[in-house]
C-alpha positions as CSV (number, residue, x, y, z in Angstrom):
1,X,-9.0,16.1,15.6
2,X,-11.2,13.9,13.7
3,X,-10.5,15.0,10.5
4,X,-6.6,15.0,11.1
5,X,-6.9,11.3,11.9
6,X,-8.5,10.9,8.9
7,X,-6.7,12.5,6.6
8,X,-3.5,10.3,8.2
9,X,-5.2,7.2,7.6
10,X,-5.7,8.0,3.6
11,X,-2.1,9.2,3.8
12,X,-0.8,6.1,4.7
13,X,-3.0,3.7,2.9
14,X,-2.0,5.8,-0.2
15,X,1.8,5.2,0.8
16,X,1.6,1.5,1.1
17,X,-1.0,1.2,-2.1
18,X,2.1,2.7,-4.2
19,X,4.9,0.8,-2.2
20,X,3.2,-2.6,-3.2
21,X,2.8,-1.8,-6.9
22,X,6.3,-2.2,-7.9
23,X,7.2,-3.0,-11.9
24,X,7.7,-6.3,-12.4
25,X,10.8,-7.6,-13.2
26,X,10.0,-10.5,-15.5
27,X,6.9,-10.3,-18.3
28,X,4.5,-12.5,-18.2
29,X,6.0,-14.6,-21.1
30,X,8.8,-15.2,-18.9
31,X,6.0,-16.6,-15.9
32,X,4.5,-18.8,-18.7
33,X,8.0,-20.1,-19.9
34,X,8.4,-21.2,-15.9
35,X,5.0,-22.7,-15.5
36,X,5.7,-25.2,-19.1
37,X,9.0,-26.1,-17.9
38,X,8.3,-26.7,-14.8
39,X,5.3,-29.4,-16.1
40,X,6.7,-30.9,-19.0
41,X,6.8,-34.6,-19.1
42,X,6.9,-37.3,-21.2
43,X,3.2,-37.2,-22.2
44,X,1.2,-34.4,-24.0
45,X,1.9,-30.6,-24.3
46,X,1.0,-27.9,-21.5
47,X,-1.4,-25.6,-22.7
48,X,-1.4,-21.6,-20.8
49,X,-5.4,-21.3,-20.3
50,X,-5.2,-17.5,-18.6
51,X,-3.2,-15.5,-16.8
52,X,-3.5,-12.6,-14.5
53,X,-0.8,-10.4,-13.1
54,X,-2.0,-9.3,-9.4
55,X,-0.4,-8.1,-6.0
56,X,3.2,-8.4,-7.4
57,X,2.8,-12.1,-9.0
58,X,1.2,-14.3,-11.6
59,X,-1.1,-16.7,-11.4
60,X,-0.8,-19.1,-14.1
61,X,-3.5,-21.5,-15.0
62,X,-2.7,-24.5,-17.1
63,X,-3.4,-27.7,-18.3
64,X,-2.1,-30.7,-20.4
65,X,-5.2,-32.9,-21.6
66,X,-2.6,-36.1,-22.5
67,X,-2.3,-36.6,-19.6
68,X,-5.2,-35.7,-17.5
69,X,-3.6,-32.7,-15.3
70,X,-4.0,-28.7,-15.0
71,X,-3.1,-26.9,-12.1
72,X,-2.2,-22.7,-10.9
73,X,1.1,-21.6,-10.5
74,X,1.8,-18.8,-8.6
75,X,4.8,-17.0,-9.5
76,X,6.9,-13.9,-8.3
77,X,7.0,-11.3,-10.6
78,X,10.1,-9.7,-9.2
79,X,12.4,-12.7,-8.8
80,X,10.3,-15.6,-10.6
81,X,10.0,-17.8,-8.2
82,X,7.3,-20.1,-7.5
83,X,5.3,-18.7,-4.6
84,X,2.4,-21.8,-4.8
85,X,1.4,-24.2,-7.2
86,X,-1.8,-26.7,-7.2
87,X,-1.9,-29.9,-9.4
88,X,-4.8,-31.7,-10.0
89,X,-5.0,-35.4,-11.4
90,X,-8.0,-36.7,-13.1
């Protein structure tokens, strides 16, 4: 009875490990091109330090020295929306 119970429990975590790896449906130029227009201003340039692609988003670091601000976007990478974004301010 053991084993059966364990055996169910790999079954399942195997089902929802490949339900929650889906293709993404925009690239991650697309996630950068949201994050830069998004923080463009007036002053400076934004500059994409890294990116990782993760449990179906991006997160998007960046930063514009002009102006003394960087921040993380989190975006969707089905529908590429922004899930969460932090600014900071020198």
């Amino acid at each position: 009875m053991k084993r059966t119970g364990s055996v169910l429990f790999v079954l399942l975590l195997l089902i929802l490990a490949a339900c929650g790896n889906s293709d993404p449906e925009i690239s991650q130029e697309q996630a950068e091109s949201i994050v830069i227009e998004r923080h463009s201003g007036d002053i400076g340039e934004i500059e994409i330090i890294s990116v990782n692609h993760k449990w179906g988003k991006y997160i998007v670091e960046w930063g514009n020295e002009e102006n003394c601000e960087s921040g993380t976007e989190h975006i969707d990478d089905q529908s590429g929306e922004v899930i969460k974004g932090e600014v900071s301010i020198c």
